[in-house]
C-alpha positions in Angstrom: 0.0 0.0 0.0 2.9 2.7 1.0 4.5 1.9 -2.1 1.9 2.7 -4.9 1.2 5.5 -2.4 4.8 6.6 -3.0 4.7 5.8 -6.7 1.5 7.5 -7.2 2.8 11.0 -5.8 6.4 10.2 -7.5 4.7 10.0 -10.5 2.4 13.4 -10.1 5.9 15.2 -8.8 7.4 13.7 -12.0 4.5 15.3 -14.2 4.7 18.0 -12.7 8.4 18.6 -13.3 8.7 17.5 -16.8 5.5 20.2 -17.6 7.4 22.8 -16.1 10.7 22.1 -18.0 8.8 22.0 -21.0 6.9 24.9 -20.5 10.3 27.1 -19.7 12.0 25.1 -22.6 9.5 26.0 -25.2 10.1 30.0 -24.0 14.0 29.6 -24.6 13.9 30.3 -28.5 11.9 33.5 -27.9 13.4 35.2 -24.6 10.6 37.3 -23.4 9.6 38.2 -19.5 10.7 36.2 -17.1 7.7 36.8 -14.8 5.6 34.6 -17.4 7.6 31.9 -17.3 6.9 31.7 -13.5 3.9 32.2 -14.1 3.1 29.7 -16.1 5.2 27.2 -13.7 3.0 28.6 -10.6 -0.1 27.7 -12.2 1.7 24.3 -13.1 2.7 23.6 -9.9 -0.8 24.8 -8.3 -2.8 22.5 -10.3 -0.6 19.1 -9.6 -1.3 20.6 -6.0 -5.0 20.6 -7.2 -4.9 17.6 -8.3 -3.3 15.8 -5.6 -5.8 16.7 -2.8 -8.5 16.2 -4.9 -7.1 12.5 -5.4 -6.2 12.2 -1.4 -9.9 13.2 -0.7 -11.3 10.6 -2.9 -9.2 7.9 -1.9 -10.3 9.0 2.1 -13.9 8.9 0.9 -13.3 5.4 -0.7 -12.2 4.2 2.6 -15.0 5.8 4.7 -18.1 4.0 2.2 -16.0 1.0 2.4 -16.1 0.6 5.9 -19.6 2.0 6.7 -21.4 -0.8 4.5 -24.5 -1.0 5.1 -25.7 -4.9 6.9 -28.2 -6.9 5.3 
């Protein structure tokens, strides 16, 4: 269980850095403002945040319905 926890949020760290490098990387050719580029990375970072809660709440509502089943 801890270790497709730790894979799972490996993996969502991992998209989350390979989004951003290609987001700066695509900027390199055409230098314009700086401040873009992090923004673009703070909005890319904010939604793998986003996105991780939103999967942590699911998987804490999973367990709660799974252990309050209803008895025949």
């Amino acid at each position: 269980m801890h270790g497709v926890a730790i894979r799972f949020y490996n993996y969502a760290l991992y998209c989350g850095a390979i989004a951003a490098g290609v987001l700066i990387l695509v900027e390199l050719p055409q230098p314009s403002d700086y401040a873009d580029e992090g923004y673009r990375v703070l909005w890319t970072l904010c939604g793998v945040a986003i996105t991780l809660f939103v999967m942590m709440v699911a998987g804490l509502l999973a367990k709660r319905t799974s252990k309050t089943s209803p008895s025949p």
